[in-house]
N, C-alpha and C positions, 0 to 999 in steps of 0.2 A: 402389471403394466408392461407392453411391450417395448422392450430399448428397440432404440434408435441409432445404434452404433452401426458405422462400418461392419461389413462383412471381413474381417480378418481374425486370424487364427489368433487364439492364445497365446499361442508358442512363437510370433512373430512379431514384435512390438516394433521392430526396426521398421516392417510396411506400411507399419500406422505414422510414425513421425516423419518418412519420407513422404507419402502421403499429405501429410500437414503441412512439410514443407513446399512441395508442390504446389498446393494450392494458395500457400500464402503468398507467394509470388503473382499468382494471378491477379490475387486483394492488391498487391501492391501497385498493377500497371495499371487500376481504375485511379480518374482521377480525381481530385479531391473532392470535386461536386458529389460524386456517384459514392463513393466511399460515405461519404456524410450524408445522403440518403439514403444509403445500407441502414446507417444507424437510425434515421431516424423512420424507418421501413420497421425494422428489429421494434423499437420502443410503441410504435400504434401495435401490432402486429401480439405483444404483453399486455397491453390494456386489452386490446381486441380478446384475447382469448386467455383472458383472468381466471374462469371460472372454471376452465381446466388446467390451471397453475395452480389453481386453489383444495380440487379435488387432487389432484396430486401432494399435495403436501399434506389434506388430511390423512390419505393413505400412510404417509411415513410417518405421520402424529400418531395415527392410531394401531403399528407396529410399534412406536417405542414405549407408547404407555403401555401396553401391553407385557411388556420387557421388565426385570425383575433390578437390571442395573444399569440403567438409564436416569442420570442425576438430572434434576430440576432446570438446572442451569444448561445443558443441555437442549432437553426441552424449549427453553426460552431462545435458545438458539435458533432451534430448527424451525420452527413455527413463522410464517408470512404473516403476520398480521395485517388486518385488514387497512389498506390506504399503500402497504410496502410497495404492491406492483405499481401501482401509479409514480411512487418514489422511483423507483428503477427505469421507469420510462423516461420520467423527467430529467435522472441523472443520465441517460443514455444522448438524449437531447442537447442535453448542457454542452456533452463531450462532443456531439457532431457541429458543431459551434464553435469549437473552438479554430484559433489560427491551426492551417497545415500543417503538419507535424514532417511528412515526409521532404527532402530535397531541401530544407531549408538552408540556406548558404552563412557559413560560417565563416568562413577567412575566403580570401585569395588573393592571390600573387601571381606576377612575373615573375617565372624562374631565367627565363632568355627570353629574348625576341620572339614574338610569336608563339611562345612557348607556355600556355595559362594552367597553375593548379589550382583548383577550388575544392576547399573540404565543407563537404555537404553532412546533413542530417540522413539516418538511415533505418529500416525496422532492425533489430536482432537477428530475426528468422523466427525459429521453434522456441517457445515458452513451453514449461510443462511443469502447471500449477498444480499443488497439491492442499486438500483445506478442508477441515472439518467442517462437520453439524451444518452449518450454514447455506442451507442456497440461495440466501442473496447475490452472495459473492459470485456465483456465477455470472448473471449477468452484469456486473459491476467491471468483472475481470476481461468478458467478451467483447464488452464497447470498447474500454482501451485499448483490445491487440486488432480489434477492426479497425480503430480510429489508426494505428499506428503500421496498420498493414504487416502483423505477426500472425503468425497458426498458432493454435494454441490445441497442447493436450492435458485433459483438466480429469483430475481424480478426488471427488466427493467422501465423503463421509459414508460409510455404507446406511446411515440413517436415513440420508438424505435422498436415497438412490431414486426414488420416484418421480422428486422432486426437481431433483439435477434433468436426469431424463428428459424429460417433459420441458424445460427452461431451454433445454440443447435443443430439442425439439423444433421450441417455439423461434428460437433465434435462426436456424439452419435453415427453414422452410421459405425464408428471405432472402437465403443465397441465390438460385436459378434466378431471379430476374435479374441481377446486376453479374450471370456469368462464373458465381465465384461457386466450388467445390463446397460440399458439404463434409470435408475432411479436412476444411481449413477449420475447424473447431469440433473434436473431437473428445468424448468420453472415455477413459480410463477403466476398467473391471479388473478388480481381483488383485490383491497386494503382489504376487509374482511379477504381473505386466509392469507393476513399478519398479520392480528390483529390476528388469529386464532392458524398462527406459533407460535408466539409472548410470546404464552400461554406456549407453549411444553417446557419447559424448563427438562425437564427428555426425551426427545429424541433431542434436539436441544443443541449444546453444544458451537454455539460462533455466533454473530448477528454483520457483520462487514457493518456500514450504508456508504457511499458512496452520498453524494448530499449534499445541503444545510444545514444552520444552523436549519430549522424547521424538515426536516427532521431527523436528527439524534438526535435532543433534544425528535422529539415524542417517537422514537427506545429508548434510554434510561429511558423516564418517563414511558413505558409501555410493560418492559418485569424483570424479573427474569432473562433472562437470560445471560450472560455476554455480554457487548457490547466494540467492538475494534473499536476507528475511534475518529477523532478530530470533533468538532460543529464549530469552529471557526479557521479561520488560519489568524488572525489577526497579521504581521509578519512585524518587526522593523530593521532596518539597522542602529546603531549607527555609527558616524563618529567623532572620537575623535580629540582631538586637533592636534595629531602626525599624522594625515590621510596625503598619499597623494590625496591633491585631486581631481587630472585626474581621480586616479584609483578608489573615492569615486564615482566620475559621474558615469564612466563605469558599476561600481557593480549596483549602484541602479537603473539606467536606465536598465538594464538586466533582475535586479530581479523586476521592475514593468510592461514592457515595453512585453517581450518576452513571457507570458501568461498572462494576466492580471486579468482574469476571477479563477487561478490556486489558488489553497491552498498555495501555498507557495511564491508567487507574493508579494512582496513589499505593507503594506499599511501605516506605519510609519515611518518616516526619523526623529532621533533624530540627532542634531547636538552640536556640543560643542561651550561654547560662546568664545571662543575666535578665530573661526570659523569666526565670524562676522564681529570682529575687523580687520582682514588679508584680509576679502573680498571672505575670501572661502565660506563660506554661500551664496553670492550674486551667485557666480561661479556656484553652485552645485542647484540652483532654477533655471537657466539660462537653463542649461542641459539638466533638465527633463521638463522645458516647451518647448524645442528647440524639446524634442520626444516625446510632444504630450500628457505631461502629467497635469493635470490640479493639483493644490495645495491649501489645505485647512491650516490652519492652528489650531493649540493648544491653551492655554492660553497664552503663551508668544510669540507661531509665528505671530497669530492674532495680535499683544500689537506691536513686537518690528520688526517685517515684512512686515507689513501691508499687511497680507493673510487673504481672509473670512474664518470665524472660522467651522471649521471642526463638523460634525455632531454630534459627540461625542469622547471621550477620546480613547475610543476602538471600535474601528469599524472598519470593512471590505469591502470596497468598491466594488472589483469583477471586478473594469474597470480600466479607464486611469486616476483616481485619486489618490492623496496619501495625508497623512498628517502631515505638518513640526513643529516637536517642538523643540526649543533651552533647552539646561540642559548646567548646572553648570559643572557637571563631571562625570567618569566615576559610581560611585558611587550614581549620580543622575539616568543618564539615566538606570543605573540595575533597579533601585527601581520603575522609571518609568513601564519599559517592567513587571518586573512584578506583576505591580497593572494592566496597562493596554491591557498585552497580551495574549496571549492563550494558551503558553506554547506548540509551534508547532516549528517553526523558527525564530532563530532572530542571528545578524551579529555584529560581530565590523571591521569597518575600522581603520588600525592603524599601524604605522611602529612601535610602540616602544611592542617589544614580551613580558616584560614582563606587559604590560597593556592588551592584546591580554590575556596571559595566565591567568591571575586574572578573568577578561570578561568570558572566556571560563569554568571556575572552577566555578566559582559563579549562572550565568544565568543556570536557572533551567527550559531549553526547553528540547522538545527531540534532537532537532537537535540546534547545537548553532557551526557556524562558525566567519572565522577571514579571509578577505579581499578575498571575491568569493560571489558571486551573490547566493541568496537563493535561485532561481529556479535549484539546486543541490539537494535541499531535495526530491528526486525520489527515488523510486524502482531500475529502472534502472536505473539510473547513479551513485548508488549507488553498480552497481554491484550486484546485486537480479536476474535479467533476466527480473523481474515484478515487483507487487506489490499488492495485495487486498486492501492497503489503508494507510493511516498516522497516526498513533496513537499518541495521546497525554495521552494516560492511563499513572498511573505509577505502573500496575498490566503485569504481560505476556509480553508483546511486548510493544515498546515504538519508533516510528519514522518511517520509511519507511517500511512497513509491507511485506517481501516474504518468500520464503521456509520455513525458521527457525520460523517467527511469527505464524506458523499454526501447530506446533508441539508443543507436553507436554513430558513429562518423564513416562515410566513403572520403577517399578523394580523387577527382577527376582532372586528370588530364588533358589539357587538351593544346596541340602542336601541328605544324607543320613540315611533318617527313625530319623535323631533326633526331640526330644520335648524340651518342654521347662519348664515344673512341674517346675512352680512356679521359674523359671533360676537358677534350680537346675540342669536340665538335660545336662545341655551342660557348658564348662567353654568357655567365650568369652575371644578371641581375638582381636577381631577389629581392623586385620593387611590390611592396604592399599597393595592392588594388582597390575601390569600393567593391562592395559588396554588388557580386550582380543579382539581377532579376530571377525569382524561379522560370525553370523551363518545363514547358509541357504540362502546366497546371493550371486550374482555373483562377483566372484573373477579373474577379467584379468587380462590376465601374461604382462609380463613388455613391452613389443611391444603394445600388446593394450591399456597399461597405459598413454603411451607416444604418442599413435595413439589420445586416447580421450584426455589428455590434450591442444594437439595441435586442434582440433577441438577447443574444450569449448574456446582457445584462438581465433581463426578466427572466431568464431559465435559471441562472444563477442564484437569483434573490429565490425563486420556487422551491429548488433545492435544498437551499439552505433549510427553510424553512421545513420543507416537506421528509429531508433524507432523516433514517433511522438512527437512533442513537445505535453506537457501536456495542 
């Protein structure tokens, strides 16, 4: 397949994200009409031409079956199954829908007389995503940094290279008519140009890694520059004593069961002891052996379960294992999750609200629910449209990463010819403002307000229904 890359050298990654940078700026001076016709230019444009999405991706199916160590789960990565494009299109839609993202007005003030600061909403710049197996995620990741007016330089999986290609392709070939560079979304080749990115920290401005624990541990021991994304989803379902527990099976067979291979998949069952005593413990192993799940046990699951002792206290499985540990109480099992978790997702089963509400206030994840299956911690089900990734930072963005996680704040000034001789020149005020009006964007009268609400609702319900499990 022939790539579709810029013509730049190897040896030169800095002309590529300058480049990137470049042209993101242009994305950004379209206004949000044209912007959200980009995308939804991009999403026909995937439907339109499916059927060379599609041979591109057998290509990469039928190099890795071919491959001697190429794990199954892999495979189910890689592979578009049939109905995906149409998902991608839709969630692309979803996103051009949604409210403006850019210049959004967050505060302002009188500082003096005549003298207005307003902090606005603003793109990053340069994104430089990195992600296995998966070429969904490409266009998942190009709608957000179009919607949000970012460049982006995007490094695949070399499984997927055909795949990627062709997706860059298909989205790129939509730039000329609305003006914008075709280096505002860029391809990556060859693990060097990453190490090389890696460097750019004064033209690269956020490193969001996508794949396994090696891989985003390298991403953060070997750049400057800011890195978004969790290394581990090491992710605990407490079940307290006030659990019902039909509705403890259901959640934690969902949240292991329903992707298993998923960052947010089930891999520790803490249970409460007196759980054991009532038989709900026996009930709730029963469950998840009944779908297929195999059980490792803790120091006390191993002792008082008689479960083989689980490989370590914190660990991530990725499959159809989990690991059972009995705690005293809720106070235990907090202390547990967080010596042993990762600070991504974690649950309480529990009728009684306010041991839920304590759980909920105390456990210090990004995402921390109360009797619903952790495979919620999505982008999309989150109501994002997408997602670049899961953060477990507690800098910028924290939890299912979309629109909002890829913006920073300006703020704008704006005066009349005063100074500031030493804050002699001006007397301050520091009187809070309303919030003013976007400038220089598309403002639809009340028919099309209600035209595109009711859209972003119908694309949203499509979504739902239609996006991939993770």
């Amino acid at each position: 397949l022939q790539s579709t890359l810029p013509v730049v050298m190897p040896d030169d990654p800095a002309t590529l994200a300058r480049k990137a940078r470049d042209a993101s700026r242009k994305l950004q001076q379209l206004p949000s009409r044209e912007r959200a016709a980009l995308l939804r230019a991009v999403a026909n444009a995937l439907e339109r031409r499916e059927s060379e999405i599609q041979a591109a991706n057998d290509e990469d199916l039928r190099r890795a079956e071919s491959s001697d160590d190429v794990e199954e789960a892999l495979l189910q990565r890689l592979k578009l199954k049939p109905g995906k494009v149409k998902q991608l299109a839709d969630g692309a839609r979803a996103i051009a829908n949604m409210e403006e993202p850019i210049g959004k007005p967050l505060s302002a003030m009188e500082l003096a007389k005549g003298l207005t600061l307003t902090k606005v909403t603003a793109p990053l710049g340069v994104l430089l995503i990195i992600f296995e197996s998966r070429p969904d995620a490409l266009p998942q990741i190009a709608s957000l940094a179009l919607r949000t007016g970012n460049g982006l330089l995007l490094k695949g999986g070399k499984e997927a290279a055909s795949s990627n290609a062709k997706l860059r392709e298909v989205i790129v070939d939509e730039f000329e008519a609305f003006g914008v560079p075709k280096e505002c979304v860029c391809l990556i080749e060859g693990r060097e140009a990453v190490a090389d990115l890696l460097k750019l920290d004064d033209v690269i401005d956020l490193v969001i890694p996508r794949g396994s624990n090696s891989l985003v541990t390298y991403i953060q021991n070997n750049t400057k520059i800011p890195v978004l994304g969790h290394a581990d989803g090491v992710v605990h379902v407490y079940v307290d004593k006030d659990a019902n527990v039909d509705m403890a099976a259901k959640c934690a067979i969902d949240s292991k069961i329903d992707y298993p291979a998923a960052c947010n998949a089930l891999e520790t069952l803490l249970i409460h002891d007196d759980l054991v005593a009532n038989g709900g413990a026996a009930e709730l192993m029963t469950a998840l052996r009944a779908a297929g799940v195999e059980l490792f046990g803790g120091p006390r699951g191993t002792k008082e379960l008689n479960l083989p002792a689980a490989p370590a206290l914190r660990h991530e499985y990725g499959g159809m294992q989990c690991s059972v540990e009995l705690v005293s109480s809720m106070d235990n099992a907090i202390d547990y999750i967080h010596a042993n978790g990762s600070a991504h997702t974690d649950c309480i089963i529990t009728s009684n609200q306010k041991t839920a509400d304590e759980f909920i206030a105390r456990v210090d994840s990004a995402c921390v629910f109360h009797n619903a299956s952790t495979r919620f911690s999505d982008g999309f089900r989150f109501g994002l449209g997408a997602e670049v990734g899961i953060s477990t930072s507690r800098i910028h963005a924290r939890g299912p990463v979309g629109v909002e996680g890829l913006l920073t704040t300006r703020c704008l000034l704006r005066g009349k010819g005063q100074i500031c001789n030493k804050d002699k020149g001006v007397e301050f005020t520091h009187k809070r403002l309303p919030l003013p009006k976007r400038e220089g964007l598309f403002k639809p009268g009340v028919l099309q307000q209600v035209a595109s609400s009711v859209a972003l609702l119908a694309n949203s319900i499509v979504v739902f229904r239609a996006m991939m499990k993770k």
